[in-house]
N, C-alpha and C positions, 0 to 999 in steps of 0.2 A: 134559470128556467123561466119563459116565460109564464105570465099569470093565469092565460085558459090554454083550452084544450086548442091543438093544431088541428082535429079529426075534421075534416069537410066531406058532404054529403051532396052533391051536384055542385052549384052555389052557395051552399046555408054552411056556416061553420059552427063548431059546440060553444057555445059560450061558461060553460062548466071551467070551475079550477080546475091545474093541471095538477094530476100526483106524482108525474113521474116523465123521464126521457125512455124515448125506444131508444134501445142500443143497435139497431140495424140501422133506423133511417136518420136518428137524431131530434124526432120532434117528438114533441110534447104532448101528453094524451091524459086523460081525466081517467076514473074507477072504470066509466061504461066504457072507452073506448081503446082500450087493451089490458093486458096483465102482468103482475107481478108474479113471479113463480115463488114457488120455497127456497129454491138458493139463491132466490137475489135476482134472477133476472129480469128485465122490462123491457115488453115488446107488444106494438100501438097491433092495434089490430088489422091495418092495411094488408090487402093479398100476400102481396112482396115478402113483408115482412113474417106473416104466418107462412109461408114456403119456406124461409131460411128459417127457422125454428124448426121444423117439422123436419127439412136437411141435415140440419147440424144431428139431431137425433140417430137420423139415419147413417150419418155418418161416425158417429162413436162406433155403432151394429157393426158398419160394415169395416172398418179398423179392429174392431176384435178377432171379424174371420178372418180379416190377412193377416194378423197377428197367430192368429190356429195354425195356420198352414205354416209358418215361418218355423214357425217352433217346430216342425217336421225339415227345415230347409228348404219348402216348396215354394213353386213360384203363389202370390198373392191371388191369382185369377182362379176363379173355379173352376175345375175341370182340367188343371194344365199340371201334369205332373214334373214337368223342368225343375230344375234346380233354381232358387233364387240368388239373384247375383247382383242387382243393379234398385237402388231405393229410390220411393218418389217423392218428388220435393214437397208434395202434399200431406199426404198421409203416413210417409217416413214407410210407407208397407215396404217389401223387398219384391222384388220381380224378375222373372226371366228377363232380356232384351228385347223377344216379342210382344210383351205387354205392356214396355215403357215407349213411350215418345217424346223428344225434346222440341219444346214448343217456346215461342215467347207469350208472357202472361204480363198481366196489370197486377201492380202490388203498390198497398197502402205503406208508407214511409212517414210516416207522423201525420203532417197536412200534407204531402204531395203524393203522389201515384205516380210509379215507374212502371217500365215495361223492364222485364229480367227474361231470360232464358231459365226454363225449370222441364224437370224430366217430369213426365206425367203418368199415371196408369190410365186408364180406359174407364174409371167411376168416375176421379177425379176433374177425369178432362171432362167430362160432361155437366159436372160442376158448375163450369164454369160460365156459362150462360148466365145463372144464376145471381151469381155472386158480383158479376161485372154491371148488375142494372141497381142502381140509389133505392 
């Protein structure tokens, strides 16, 4: 880790020690300029990085409903009484065929990022704007 804070504000940088790395962007950030959570998490307080926090949240919520519906055999989407048949390579939910689409995606592999083919649902794909920006 380096020794201050990465956190910049126009041109002026924090000159503050760092206490910790964000886990989304990888830099380094002081007490002021993100948080610690109670399980352990660290994340700098940049837009970006408070979005994918606030996502990941929202994304447990909504893997629980398609997890509700499943347990019935139903497709994952709300309102779609089909049978579930086909799982997405994101959130593992089950889906009719109208709700899945095979897409190529970018995927982290240690230090490198691949593109794969992955079947998607319609949360997930939207996701991924997200996730695909540093």
């Amino acid at each position: 880790m380096s020794a201050i804070c990465e956190h910049r504000r126009f041109l002026r940088g924090c000159d503050a020690a760092a206490t910790a790395v964000c886990q989304y962007c990888g830099r380094d950030f002081c007490e002021v300029h993100g948080v610690t959570l109670d399980d352990g998490q660290e994340i700098c307080l940049r837009s970006r990085c408070q979005e994918k926090r606030v996502d990941v949240e929202r994304f447990f919520a909504y893997k629980e409903r398609v997890a509700e519906r499943n347990r019935s055999r139903r497709c994952g989407e709300p309102a779609c009484e089909r049978q579930a048949a086909l799982q997405c390579s994101k959130c593992q939910g089950l889906f009719c065929g109208r709700h899945l689409e095979e897409r190529e995606v970018e995927e982290g592999r240690g230090l490198a990022t691949v593109r794969v083919r992955a079947v998607l649902c319609p949360y997930c794909q939207g996701r991924l704007p997200l996730w695909s920006r540093r």
